[in-house]
N, C-alpha and C positions, 0 to 999 in steps of 0.2 A: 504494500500500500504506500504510494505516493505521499509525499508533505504537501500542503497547500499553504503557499507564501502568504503571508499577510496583504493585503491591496497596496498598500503603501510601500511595501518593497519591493511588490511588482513593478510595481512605475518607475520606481528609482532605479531599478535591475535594468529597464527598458531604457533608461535616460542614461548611463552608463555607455547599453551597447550603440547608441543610435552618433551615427556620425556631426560632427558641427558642421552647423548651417551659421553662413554669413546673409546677415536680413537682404532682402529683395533691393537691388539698385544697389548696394556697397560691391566694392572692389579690393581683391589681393593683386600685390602687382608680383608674389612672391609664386601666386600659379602660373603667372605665364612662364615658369623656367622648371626644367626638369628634362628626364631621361626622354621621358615622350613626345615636346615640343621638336616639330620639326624646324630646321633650324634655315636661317633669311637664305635667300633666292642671292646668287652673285650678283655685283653689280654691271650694269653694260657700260662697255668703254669703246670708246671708237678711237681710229688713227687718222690723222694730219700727216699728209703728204710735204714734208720739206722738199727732198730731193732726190734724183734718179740717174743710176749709172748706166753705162751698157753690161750685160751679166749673158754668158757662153750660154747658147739656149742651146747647147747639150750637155749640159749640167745639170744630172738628175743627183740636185742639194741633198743630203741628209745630214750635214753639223755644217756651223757657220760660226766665228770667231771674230771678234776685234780687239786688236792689240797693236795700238800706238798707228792709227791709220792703215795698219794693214789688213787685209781681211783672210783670215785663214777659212778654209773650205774643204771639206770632204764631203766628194761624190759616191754614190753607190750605182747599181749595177751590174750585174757578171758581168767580165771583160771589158768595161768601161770603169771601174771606181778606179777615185786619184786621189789624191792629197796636194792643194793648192795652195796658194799666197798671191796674192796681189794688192798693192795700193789701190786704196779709194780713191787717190787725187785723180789719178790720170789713167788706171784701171792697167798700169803695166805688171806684167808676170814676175813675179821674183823668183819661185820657184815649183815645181810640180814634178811628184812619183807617179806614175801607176801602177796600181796594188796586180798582183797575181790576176788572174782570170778568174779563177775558182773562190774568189772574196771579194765579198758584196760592202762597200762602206759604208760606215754608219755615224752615228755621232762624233762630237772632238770634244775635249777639254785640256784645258793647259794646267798643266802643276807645276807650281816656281821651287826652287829649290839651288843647290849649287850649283845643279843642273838642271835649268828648267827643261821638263819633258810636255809632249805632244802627247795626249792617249786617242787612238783612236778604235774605235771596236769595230767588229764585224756583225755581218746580222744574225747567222745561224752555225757558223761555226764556231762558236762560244772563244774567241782568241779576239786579246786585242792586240793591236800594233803599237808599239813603246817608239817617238822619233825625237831627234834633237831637232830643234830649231834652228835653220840659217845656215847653210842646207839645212834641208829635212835628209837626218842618216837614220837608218833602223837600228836602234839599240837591242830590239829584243821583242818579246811576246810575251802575252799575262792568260792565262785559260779564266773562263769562267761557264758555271752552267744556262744553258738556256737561252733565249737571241738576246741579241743588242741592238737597243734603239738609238733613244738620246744620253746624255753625259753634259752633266757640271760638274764642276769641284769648288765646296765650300770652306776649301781653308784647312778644313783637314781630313773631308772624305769625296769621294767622287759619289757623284747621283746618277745613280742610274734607270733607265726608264726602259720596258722589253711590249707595250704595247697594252698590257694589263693599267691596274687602277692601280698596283703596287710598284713604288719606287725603293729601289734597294739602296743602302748608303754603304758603300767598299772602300777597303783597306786600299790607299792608292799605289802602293809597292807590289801586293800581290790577288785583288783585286777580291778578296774574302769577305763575305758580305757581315756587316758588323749591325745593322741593325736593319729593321724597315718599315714603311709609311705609307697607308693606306690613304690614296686621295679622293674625297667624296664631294657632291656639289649637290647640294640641300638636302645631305644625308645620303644621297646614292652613289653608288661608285661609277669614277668617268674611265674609261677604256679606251683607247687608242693614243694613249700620253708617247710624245712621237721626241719630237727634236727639246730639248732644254737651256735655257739661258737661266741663271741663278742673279738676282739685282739687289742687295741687303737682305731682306729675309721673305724675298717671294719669288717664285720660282715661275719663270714663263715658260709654259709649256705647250706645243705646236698638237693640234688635235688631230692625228692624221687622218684625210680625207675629207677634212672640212678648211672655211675660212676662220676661224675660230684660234685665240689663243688663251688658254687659259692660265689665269693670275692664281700660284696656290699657295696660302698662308704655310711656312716651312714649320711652324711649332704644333699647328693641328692636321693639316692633309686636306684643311677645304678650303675649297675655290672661291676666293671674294672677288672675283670679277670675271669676266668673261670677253673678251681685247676682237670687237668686230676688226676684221681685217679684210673683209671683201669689198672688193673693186678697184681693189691693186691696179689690175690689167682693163683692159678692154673686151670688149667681150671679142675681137677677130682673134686678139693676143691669148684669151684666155682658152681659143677653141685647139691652138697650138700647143698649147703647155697642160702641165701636171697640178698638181695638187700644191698649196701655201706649205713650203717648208724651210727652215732655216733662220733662226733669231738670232740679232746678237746687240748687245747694250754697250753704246757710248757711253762713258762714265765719264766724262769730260763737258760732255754736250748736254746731258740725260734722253738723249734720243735713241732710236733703235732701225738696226738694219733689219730688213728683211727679204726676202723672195723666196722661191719655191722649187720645184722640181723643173728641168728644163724652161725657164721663165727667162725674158728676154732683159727683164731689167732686173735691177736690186735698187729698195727704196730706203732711204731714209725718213724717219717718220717721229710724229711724239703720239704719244697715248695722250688721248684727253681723258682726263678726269684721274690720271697716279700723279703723282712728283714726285719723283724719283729723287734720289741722292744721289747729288754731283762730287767728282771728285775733287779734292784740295792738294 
């Protein structure tokens, strides 16, 4: 046989378990934050066209560099990828390899050191290329698993990007992956993260197969902005050419180079709506 609560500790039993109600028209500004809120929409940023070089419209780009007015360049391809350099001012050749036949190029990034090196990766045969600069000589090769996209180095690891939402950050001596960093844009994961340029602590990343570059906050993995980039070209120019690839940031200027895969210019440009950090 059952107990029967008194009435008055029924109620207070029920007042106990019943959840707190904020009165009708009042506000928590402490609900709008938590695991569940999906989180703000990137912002849109469009480019300002400065200015325009001539760019080998058989240059199918995949890494683009700038360092001191020169522009370094790795093409990909079988039997066409290279490894370039030439002046921005007057678009002369300083120097150009071409890679093997059976190695498709991929991303660059520069690591300073007593010898600053060149990394360049390949796409699927998990090897990258180690070059000095001025010539470019081959020092050597790094293995790593799985393809290679894009490549930055922040100072003390390279970034690297294989087409997934996940970017890996490597040991830059033996390319060992030390940590990694899921990029997501209002909570979903973005795929095809292609060429990279790193700018203080946001990482411009080429969306491959679109005009889109996407802006990713380096301490969380999400995308606060979204860098329109279409209408580069013309639309006769654009029926010639390949896909937008290739970033690189003037730290002098705060402007940014760009073009794409066999594209016949390369532009200089500002993002409206970032300000970037100028060099001193």
């Amino acid at each position: 046989m059952h107990k029967t609560l008194p009435a008055l500790s029924l109620l207070s039993f029920a007042l106990l378990l019943a959840p707190a109600c904020a009165p009708a028209g009042s506000s928590d500004s402490s609900t709008n934050d938590g695991a569940g809120q999906r989180p703000p929409d990137p912002e849109r940023w469009l480019v300002e066209i400065l200015d325009r070089r001539p760019h080998d419209p058989g240059a199918y780009t995949q890494g683009l560099l700038w360092r001191d007015g020169v522009i370094y360049e790795s093409t990909g391809s079988y039997g066409a990828s290279s490894l370039r350099s030439w002046r921005w001012d007057d678009g002369s050749e300083l120097d150009r390899v071409d890679l093997d036949r059976d190695l498709f190029g991929e991303g660059i990034a520069l690591v300073p050191g007593a010898e600053e090196r060149l990394i360049q990766l390949t796409w699927r045969r998990g090897m990258a290329l180690v070059w000095t600069l001025e010539p470019f000589t081959e020092l050597g090769t790094m293995r790593f698993d799985g393809e290679g996209w894009g490549l930055a180095y922040d100072g003390s690891d390279l970034i690297m990007s294989d087409g997934t939402p996940i970017l890996t950050f490597r040991d830059p001596e033996t390319l060992t992956v030390r940590r990694r960093l899921r990029v997501t844009r209002s909570g979903m994961p973005v795929d095809d993260l292609n060429e990279l340029e790193l700018v203080d602590d946001l990482l411009f990343a080429n969306l491959f197969g679109s005009d889109e570059i996407a802006a990713i906050d380096m301490n969380s993995g999400s995308v606060v902005a979204m860098v329109d980039a279409s209408g580069l070209l013309t639309d006769e120019e654009a029926e010639e050419a390949d896909v937008l690839n290739g970033i690189a940031y003037r730290p002098e200027t705060g402007t940014f180079v760009l073009t794409g895969k066999y594209w016949p210019w390369i532009f200089e440009v500002r993002i409206l709506g970032y300000d970037p950090p100028l060099a001193r």
